[in-house]
Structures are given as C-alpha cells and as structure tokens.
C-alpha positions as a Markdown table, in Angstrom:
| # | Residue | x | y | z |
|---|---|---|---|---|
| 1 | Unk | -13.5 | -28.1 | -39.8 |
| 2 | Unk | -17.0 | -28.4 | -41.1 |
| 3 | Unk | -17.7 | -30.3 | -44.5 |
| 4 | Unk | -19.1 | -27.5 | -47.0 |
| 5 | Unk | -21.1 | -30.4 | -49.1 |
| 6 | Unk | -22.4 | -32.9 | -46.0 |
| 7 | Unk | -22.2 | -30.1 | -42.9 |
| 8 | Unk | -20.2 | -32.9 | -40.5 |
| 9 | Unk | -18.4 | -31.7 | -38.5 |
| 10 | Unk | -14.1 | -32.1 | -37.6 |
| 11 | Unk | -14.2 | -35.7 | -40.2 |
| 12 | Unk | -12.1 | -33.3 | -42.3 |
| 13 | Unk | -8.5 | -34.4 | -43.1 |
| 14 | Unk | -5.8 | -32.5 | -44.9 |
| 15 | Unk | -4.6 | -33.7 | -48.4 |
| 16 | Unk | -2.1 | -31.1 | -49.0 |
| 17 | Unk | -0.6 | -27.4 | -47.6 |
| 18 | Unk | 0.8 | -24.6 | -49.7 |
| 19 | Unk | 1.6 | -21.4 | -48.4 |
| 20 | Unk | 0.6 | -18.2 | -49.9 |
| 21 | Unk | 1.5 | -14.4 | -50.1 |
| 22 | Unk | 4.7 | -14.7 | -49.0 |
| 23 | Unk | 3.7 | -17.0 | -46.0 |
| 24 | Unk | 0.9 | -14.2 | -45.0 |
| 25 | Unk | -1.7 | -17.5 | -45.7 |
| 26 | Unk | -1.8 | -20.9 | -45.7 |
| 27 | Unk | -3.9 | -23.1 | -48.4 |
| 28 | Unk | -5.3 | -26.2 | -47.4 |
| 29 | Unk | -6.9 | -29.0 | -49.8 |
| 30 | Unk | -8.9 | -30.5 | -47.6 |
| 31 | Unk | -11.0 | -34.2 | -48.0 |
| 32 | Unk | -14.0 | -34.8 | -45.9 |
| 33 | Unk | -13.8 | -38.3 | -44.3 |
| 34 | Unk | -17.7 | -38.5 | -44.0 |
| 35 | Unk | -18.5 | -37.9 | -47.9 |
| 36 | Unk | -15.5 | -38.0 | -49.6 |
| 37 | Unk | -15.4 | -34.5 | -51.2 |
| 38 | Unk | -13.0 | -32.2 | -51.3 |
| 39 | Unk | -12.6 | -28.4 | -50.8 |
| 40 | Unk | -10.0 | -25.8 | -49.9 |
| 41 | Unk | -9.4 | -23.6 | -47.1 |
| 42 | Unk | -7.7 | -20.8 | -46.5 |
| 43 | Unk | -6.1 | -19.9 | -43.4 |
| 44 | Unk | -4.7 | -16.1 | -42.5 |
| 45 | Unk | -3.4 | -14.5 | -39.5 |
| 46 | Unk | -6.1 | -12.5 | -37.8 |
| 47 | Unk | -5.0 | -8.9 | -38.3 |
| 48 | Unk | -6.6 | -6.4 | -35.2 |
| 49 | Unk | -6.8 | -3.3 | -37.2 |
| 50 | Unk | -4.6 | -0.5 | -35.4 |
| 51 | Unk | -5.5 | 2.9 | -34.0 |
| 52 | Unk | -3.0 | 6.0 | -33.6 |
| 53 | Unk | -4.0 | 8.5 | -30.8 |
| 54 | Unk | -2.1 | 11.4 | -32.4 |
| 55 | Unk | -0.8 | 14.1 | -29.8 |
| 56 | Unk | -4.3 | 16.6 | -30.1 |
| 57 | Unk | -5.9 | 13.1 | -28.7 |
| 58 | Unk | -7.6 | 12.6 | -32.7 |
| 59 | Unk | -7.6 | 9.2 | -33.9 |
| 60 | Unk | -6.0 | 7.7 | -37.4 |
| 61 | Unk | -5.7 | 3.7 | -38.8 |
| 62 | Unk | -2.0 | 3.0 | -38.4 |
| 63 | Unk | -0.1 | 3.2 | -41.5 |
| 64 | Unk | 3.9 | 2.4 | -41.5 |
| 65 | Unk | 4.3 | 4.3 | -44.5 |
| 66 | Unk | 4.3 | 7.3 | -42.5 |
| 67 | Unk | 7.0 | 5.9 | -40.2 |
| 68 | Unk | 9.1 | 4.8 | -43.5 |
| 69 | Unk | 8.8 | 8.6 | -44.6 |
| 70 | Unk | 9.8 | 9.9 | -41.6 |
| 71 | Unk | 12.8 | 7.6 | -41.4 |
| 72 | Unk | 13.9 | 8.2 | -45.1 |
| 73 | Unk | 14.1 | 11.9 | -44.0 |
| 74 | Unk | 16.2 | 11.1 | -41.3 |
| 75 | Unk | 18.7 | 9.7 | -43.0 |
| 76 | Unk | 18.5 | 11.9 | -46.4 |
| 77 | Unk | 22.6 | 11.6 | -47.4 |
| 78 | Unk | 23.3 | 9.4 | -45.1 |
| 79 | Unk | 24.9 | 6.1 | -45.6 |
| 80 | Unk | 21.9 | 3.9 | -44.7 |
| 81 | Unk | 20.3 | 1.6 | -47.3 |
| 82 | Unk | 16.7 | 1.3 | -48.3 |
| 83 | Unk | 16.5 | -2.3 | -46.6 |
| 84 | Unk | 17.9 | -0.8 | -43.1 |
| 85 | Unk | 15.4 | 1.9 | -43.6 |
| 86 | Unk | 12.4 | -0.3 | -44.2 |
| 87 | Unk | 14.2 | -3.4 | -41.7 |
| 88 | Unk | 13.2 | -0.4 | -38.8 |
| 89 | Unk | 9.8 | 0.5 | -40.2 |
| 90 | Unk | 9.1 | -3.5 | -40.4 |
| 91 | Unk | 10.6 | -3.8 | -36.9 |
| 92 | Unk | 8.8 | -1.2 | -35.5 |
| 93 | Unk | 5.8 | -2.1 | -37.2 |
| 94 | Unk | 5.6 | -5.9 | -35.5 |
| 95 | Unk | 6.9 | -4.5 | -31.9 |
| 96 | Unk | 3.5 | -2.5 | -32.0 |
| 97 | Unk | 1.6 | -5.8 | -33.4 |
| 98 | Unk | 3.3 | -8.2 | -30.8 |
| 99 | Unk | 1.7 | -6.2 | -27.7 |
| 100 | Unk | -1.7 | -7.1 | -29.0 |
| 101 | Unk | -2.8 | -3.1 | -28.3 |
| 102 | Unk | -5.5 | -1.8 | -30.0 |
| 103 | Unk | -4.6 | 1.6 | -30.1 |
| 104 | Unk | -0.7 | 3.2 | -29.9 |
| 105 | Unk | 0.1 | 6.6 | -28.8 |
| 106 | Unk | 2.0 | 8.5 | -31.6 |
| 107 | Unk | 4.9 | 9.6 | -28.9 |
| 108 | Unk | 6.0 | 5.3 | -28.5 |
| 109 | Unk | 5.7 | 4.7 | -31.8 |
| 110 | Unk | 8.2 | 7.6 | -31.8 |
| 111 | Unk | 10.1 | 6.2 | -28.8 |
| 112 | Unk | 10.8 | 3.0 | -31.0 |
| 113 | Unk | 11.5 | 5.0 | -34.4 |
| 114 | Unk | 14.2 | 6.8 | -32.0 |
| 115 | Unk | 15.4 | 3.4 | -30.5 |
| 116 | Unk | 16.0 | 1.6 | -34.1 |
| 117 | Unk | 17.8 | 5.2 | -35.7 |
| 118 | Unk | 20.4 | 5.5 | -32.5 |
| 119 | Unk | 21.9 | 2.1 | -32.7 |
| 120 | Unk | 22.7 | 2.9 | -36.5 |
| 121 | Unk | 23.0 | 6.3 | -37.3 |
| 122 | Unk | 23.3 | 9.2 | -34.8 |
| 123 | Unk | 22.8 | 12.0 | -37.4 |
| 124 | Unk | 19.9 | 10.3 | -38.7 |
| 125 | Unk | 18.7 | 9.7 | -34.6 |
| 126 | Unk | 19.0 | 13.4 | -33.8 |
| 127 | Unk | 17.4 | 14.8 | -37.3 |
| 128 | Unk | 14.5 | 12.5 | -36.4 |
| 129 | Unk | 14.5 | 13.6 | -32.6 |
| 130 | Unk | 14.5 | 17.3 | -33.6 |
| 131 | Unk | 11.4 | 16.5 | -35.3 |
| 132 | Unk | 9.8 | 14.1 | -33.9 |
| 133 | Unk | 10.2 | 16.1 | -29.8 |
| 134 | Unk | 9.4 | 19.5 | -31.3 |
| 135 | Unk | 12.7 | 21.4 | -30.4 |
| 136 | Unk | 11.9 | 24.4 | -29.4 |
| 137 | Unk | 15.1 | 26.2 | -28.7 |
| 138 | Unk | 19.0 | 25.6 | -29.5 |
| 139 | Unk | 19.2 | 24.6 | -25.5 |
| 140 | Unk | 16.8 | 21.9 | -25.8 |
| 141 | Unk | 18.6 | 20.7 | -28.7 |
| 142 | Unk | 21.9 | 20.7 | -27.3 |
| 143 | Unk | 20.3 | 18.4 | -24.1 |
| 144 | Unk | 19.7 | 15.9 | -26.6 |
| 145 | Unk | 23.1 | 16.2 | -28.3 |
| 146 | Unk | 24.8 | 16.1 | -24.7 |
| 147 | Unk | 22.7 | 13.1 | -23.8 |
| 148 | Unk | 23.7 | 11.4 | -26.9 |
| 149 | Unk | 27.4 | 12.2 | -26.1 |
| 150 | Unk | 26.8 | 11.0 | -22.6 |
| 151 | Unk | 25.5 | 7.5 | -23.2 |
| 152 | Unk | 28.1 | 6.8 | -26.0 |
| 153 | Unk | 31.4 | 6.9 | -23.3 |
C-alpha cells in the first residue's frame, strides 16, 4: 500500500479492520511505518458489471429485480415466503456472478430461475415455465407437465 502523505511504498501496516455494508467492504486504519501517519482505506469486491443478451440478440445491464418479479408471479397464492423468493433471486444472482461471464443469455438465467422453483414448488415451476418457454399450444404444455410427472417417480 502506498503512503498518501510520504508516497513509500508497502511500509504500511494495519492498525485496525471494520467491515462495512453488511460485509460488502472492508475499512482499514492504516499507519505508515516510514512517516508515521495514518489514513484509511477502503477495500470492496470488484464488481464486473453484467450484460443480458435478451432473445432478439439486444443488450440490457443485469438487474435481479426482474428475476424477483418474475418469481413473485410464479408463486402468486402460493405457500412460499418472501425470503424463499428472494433466497432464489440471490442464488441465482451469485451462480451467474461466480462464472466470472461478462454477458448471460436471458434463456440460463431462465434455466436456473426454473432449477431453484422445481425443487420447491411445482405450480410455481410450471406458471414460470409457461412463461418463461413461450407455450404455444396446450400440447406443449402438457410435455412439460408429463416431464414434470416423469422425473418425480
């Protein structure tokens, strides 16, 4: 770390740490070993901003909002709480940050919506299915309910 008041470089030692933001940052009092003043840091998690390539190929900032609200519609009178809901969001919200991507197409962040609703709910799976895979007909529908019934035996 480089002194602010003398310029030295790494003669820098820590005095005392504090996390921040609900452990999103990290504040460090820092003492310079060189000059003896003292100054603070602040240390965050370097955020790579997200990119959604939407099915028409247009582009759009990543906002998990969106996959909240498609969720809560989901499970509309259903017997999910708000904290489930927002657990998946969250979940699927640091899958797509853990593979260090760039850019996400719209159908896997889908994929893992779908994932996170049929281990808890099927109702809520299929409402979000029906949306989210654009059925067209009551046979393509009733492929997804048969699959559904097929990989619960």
């Amino acid at each position: 770390m480089k002194c602010r008041y003398c310029g030295r470089m790494d003669i820098t030692k820590v005095i005392d740490s504090r996390t921040m933001d609900d452990g999103a940052a990290i504040r460090r009092r820092r003492q310079c070993e060189a000059c003896g003043e003292r100054f603070t840091t602040y240390e965050r998690v370097d955020m790579i901003p997200l990119t959604v390539v939407k099915r028409d190929r247009t582009r759009e900032a990543f906002d998990r909002s969106k996959i909240l609200d498609g969720i809560i519609k989901s499970c509309n009178k259903r017997s999910i709480s708000v904290h489930e809901m927002e657990d998946i969001a969250r979940q699927v919200e640091m899958t797509i940050s853990n593979s260090l991507a760039r850019e996400i197409e719209s159908c896997d962040i889908g994929d893992l919506v779908m994932e996170k609703l049929r281990e808890i709910d099927e109702v809520a799976y299929v409402r979000f299915a029906s949306v989210y895979k654009r059925f067209t007909d009551i046979d393509t529908f009733m492929a997804e309910l048969s699959d559904l019934l097929h990989d619960k035996k």
